[in-house]
N, C-alpha and C positions, 0 to 999 in steps of 0.2 A: 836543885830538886832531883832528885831520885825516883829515875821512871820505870815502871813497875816492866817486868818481861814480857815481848812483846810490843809492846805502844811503838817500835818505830815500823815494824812490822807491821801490823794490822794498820797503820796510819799509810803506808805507801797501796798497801792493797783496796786501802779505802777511793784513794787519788787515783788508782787504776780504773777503779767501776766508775767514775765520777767521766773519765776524760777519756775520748777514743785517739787513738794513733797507732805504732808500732813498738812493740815493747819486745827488748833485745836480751841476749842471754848473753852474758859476760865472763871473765875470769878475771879476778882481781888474783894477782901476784904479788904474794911476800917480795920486795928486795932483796932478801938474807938469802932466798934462795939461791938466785941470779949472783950473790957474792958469794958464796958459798959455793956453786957450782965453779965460778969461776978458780977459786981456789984451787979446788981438785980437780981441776983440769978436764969439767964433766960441761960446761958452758955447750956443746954439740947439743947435748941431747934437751938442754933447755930451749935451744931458738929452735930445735925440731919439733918438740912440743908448739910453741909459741906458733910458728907456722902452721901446723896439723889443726889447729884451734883456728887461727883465722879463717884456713880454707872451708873450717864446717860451720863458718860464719858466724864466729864468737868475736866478743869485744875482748883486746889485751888491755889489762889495765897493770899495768907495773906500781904500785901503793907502799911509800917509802917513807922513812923517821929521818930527818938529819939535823942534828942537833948542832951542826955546825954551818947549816945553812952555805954549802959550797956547792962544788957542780960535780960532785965526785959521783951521784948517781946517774947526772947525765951520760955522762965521761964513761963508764963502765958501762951503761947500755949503750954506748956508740961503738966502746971495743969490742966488744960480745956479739956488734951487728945483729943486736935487737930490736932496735928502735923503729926500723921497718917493719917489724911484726907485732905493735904496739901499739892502739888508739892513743892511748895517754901518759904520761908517769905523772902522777901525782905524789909530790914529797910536803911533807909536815916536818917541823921542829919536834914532834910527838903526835905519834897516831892518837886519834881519839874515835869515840863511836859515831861522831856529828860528821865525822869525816869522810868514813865508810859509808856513811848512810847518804853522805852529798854523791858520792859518785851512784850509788846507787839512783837516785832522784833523777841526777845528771844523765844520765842514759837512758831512763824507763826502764829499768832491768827486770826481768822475767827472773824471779829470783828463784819459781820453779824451776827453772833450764839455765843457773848460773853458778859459781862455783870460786870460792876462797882457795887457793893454795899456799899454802907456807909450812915452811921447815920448823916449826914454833908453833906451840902453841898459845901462847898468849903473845901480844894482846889479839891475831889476826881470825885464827881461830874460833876463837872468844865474840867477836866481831862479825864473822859467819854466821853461827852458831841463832846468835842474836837475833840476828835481819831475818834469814829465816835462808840462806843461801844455805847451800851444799859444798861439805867443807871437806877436805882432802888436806894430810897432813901428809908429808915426804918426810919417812922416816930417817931416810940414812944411812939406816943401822944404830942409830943415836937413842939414847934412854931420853924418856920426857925431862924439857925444862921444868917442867911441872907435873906434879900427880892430876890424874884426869878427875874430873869433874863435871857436872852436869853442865859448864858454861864452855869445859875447854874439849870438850872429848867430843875428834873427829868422825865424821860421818864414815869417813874411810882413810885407811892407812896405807901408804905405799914406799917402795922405797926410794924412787927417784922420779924426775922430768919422763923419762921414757915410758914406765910406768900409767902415770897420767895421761901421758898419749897415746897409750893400747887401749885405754877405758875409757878414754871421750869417742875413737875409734868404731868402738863395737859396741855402744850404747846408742852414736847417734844418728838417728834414721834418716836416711836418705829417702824423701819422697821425693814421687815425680814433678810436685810443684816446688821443690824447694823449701818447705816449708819447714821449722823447726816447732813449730807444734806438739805436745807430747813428748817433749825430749825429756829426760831424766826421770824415768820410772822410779820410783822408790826401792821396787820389788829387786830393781839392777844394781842398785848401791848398796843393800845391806847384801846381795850375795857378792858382791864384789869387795865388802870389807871381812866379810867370811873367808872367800875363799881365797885372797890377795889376788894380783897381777898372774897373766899367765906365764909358764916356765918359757 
């Protein structure tokens, strides 16, 4: 069945008003990036990121495809010395949306104060977009795997891990409680996909 835009969305925020606890802001990360950085010998600026992110007390979630079901994305987040800057890696044989939206569940995510990153736009993007999270696509320099579209077109463009870490940086507020409350203004992301990353 075929569910209409929105319904996993409005069904988690529903379960929100329903239950009191703490509900956490996260960053689900493409794999591709993390292989892809590793490639290009750019892996530094992804665990700098990953760290910058924990300390302003985000969840890392590493969300990965492996169609061959091995330990190859263990394995490369242990070389990379990510995996300390990581709540989880969730790997699938194929991402799916039930996927996304479990780890969503699984954390209580504040999907106001949370955030998709990948070097792709579909399917993770697409997957953000969805849920209702705040999506950042790391350009690269790279043309779209896809023409943009209402399901795939990021919230904001950037062109690498470092990037990402100067905008989680100077977007999020340090109060005196700690609190992450009010994080990700709207007003800070569409000038931030305006005006890109600073020089």
């Amino acid at each position: 069945r075929l569910r209409r835009f929105g319904d996993y969305a409005s069904g988690h925020w529903e379960r929100l008003r329903k239950c009191e606890g703490i509900f956490y802001p996260i960053i689900v990360w493409d794999f591709e990036c993390v292989r892809e950085a590793h490639e290009a010998e750019r892996v530094q600026e992804v665990r700098d990121a990953m760290r910058s992110a924990r300390d302003l007390h985000y969840m890392n979630i590493l969300f990965a495809a492996n169609r061959r079901n091995d330990c190859t994305v263990s394995e490369l987040s242990d070389r990379a010395h990510l995996t300390k800057h990581l709540t989880e890696i969730v790997v699938r044989k194929e991402k799916r949306l039930k996927d996304a939206y479990g780890i969503v569940k699984k954390y209580n995510a504040n999907l106001a104060a949370s955030f998709v990153v990948s070097s792709r736009l579909a399917p993770d993007i697409g997957f953000g977009n969805f849920l209702g999270f705040h999506t950042v696509w790391l350009q690269g320099g790279r043309e779209p795997d896809q023409p943009f579209n209402f399901e795939t077109r990021p919230e904001v463009i950037l062109h690498g891990a470092r990037d990402f870490q100067d905008l989680l940086e100077r977007f999020t507020p340090h109060s005196q409680s700690g609190s992450l409350a009010g994080l990700a203004p709207a007003e800070y992301l569409r000038e931030a996909m305006i005006s890109g990353p600073k020089p």
